[in-house]
C-alpha positions, -999 to +999 in steps of 0.1 A: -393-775-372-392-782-336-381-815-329-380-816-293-401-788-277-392-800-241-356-798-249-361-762-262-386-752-234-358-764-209-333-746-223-357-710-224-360-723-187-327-729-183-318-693-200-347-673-181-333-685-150-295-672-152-312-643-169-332-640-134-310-645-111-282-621-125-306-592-136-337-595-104-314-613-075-289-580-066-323-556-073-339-580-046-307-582-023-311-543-028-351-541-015-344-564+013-314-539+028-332-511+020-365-527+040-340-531+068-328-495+066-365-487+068-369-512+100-343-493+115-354-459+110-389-466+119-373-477+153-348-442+157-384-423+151-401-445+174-373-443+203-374-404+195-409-400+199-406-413+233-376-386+240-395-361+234-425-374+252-409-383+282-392-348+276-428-333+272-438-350+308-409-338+323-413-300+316-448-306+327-434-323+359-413-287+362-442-268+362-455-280+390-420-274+410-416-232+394-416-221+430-388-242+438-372-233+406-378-195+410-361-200+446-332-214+426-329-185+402-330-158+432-301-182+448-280-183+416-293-151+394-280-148+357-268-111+365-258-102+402-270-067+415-242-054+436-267-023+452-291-050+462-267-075+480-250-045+499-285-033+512-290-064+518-258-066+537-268-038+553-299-044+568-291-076+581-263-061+601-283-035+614-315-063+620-289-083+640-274-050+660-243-051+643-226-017+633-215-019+596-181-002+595-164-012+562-178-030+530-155-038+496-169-054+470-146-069+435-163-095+411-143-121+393-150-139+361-139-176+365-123-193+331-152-217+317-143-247+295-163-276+284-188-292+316-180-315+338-143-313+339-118-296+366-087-285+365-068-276+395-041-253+394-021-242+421-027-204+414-063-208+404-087-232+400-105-229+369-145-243+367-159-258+333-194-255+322-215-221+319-194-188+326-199-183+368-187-147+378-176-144+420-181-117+440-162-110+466-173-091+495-152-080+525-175-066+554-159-054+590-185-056+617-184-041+656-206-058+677-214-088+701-212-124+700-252-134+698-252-097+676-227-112+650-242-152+652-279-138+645-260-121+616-249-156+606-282-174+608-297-145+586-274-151+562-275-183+560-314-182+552-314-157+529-324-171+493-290-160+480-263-181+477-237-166+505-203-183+509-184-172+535-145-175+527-129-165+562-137-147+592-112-130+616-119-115+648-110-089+672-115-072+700-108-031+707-126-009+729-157-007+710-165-046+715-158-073+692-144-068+655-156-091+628-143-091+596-157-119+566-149-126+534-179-133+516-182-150+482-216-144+461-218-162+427-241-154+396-239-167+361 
């Protein structure tokens, strides 16, 4: 019956082989990308992992600065309390021996776009990141030089952020008139 059995177990060698290689080789080709996928994505979770660690570290890092940050807050507040900065106004005119005669507040929302990008206009120009409102305070003073520069030194160490657009001054028989322009920002 069989004449030549290593002819015949040749050719089933021969047979298994092509059967192999075009049924198991694109099955294998398909394990070895999908190990490579799962190389890859071990590496994004690994390289995430150490995000949010090194995030983790950070915020701890924060906590130990919450003073600071608080300070920050009360110099930039999310909501600004008009009554509060006008006392405040107020007293540090009178601290200083300044005479508060006038005081004219009006808040302004600035146009907010994406962060990081300015354009400037020559009516306006418009800020892009979180919505910043301005306030804008005018204040008229009567008083003295020193009076009016102590004033200035209070303000400028108050934990509020004070900008001071413009100051004008006169004189009339009262003593010297000061009028500022004071910009006050919140978020």
């Amino acid at each position: 019956m069989v004449k030549n059995p290593l002819l015949i177990s040749g050719i089933f060698l021969i047979i298994s082989l092509v059967f192999g290689l075009t049924l198991v080789w694109p099955k294998y080709q398909d394990f070895i990308d999908l190990r490579k996928k799962i190389e890859g994505k071990k590496i994004e979770l690994k390289t995430q992992a150490n995000y949010f660690e090194d995030l983790q570290k950070i915020s701890k890092e924060l906590k130990k600065y919450q003073s600071q940050i608080s300070k920050i807050d009360s110099a930039l507040p999310e909501k600004i309390s008009l009554p509060e900065v006008l006392n405040f106004l107020q007293k540090i005119s009178s601290q200083s021996g300044l005479l508060l005669k006038n005081i004219s507040p009006k808040t302004i929302a600035l146009e907010v776009t994406k962060p990081g990008e300015e354009e400037i206009t020559e009516e306006t120009k418009i800020i892009k990141g979180p919505e910043i409102k301005e306030t804008k305070i005018n204040l008229s003073l009567t008083g003295d030089y020193p009076s009016f520069k102590n004033f200035l030194s209070l303000l400028e160490k108050s934990a509020r952020l004070f900008e001071i657009e413009s100051i004008s001054l006169s004189s009339d028989k009262e003593g010297l008139n000061f009028d500022l322009k004071i910009k006050v920002y919140s978020y």
